[in-house]
N, C-alpha and C positions, 0 to 999 in steps of 0.2 A: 588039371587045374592046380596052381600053384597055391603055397598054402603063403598068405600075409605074415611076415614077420611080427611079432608083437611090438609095441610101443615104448614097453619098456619091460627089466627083469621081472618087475612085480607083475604083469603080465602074462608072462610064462610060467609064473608059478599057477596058475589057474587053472593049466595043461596037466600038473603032475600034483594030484595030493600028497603025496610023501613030502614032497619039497614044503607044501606045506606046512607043515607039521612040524618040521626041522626049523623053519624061519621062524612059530609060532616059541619052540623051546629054547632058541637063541633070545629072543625078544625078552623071553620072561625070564630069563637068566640074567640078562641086562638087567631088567627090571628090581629084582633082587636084589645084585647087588648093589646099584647103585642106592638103593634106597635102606640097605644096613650100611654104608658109608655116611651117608645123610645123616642117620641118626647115630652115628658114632660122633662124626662131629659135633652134630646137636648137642649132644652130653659131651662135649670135650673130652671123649675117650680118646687116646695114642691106643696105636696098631699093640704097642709093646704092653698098656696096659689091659686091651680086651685078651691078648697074648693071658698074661696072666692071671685073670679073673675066670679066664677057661681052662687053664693048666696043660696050655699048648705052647708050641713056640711063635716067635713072631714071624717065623717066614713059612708057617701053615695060617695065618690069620692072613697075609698077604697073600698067599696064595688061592685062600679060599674068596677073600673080596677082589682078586682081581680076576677069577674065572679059570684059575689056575687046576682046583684043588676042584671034584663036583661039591657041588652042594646039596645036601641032603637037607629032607623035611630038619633031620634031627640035629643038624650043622647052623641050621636058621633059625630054628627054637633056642638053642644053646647062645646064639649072638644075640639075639635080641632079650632073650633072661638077664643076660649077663649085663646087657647095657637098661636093667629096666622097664621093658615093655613085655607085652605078650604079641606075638602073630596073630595075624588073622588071614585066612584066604578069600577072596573074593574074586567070584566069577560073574563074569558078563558073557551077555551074546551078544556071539563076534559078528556084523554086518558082510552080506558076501563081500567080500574081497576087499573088506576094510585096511588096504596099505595106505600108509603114509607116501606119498608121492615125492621124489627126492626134487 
C-alpha cells in the first residue's frame, strides 16, 4: 500500500515533531521581532537612536530586528526598556495542528 502524499507542507509537518518545533521557533522569532519594530516606530525611535540608548551599534540593532543577530530573553528586555515598555510572555494552547493555511 502506497502511502497518500499530503495536501500541503503544513501537512507533513504532522509526520515529524522536530519539524515541529523548528516552524514553532521561526514563527515566534517572527513574532518578536516584528512587534519590537512596531513599537520602535510607535515611539518614533530610528534604528540609530535605539543604537544608542543601548550602547550598541546600529548594524547589531539591525541585525538583531531583522533576525540577523539571535535574540535573547536579555536582547528583548534590553529593546523594549530602552523604548519604554516592559515584556511580558504569553502562552497559549496551541490547537492540533493549528497552521495557517497558505
Amino acid at each position: 500500500m502506497t502511502k497518500k502524499p499530503p495536501a500541503s507542507i503544513y501537512e507533513s509537518f504532522k509526520e515529524e515533531p522536530r519539524r515541529v518545533r523548528l516552524l514553532a521557533e521561526e514563527e515566534f522569532i517572527l513574532e518578536v521581532t516584528e512587534k519590537l519594530v512596531k513599537y520602535l516606530n510607535r515611539e518614533n525611535v530610528s534604528r540609530t537612536e535605539l543604537a544608542s540608548r543601548l550602547g550598541v551599534t546600529k548594524r547589531y540593532v539591525t541585525q538583531l530586528l531583522s533576525g540577523g543577530k539571535n535574540l535573547t530573553i536579555r536582547a528583548i528586555v534590553n529593546v523594549a526598556e530602552a523604548l519604554g515598555y516592559e515584556p511580558k510572555l504569553e502562552l497559549r494552547k496551541r490547537k492540533p495542528w493549528d497552521w495557517e493555511t497558505p
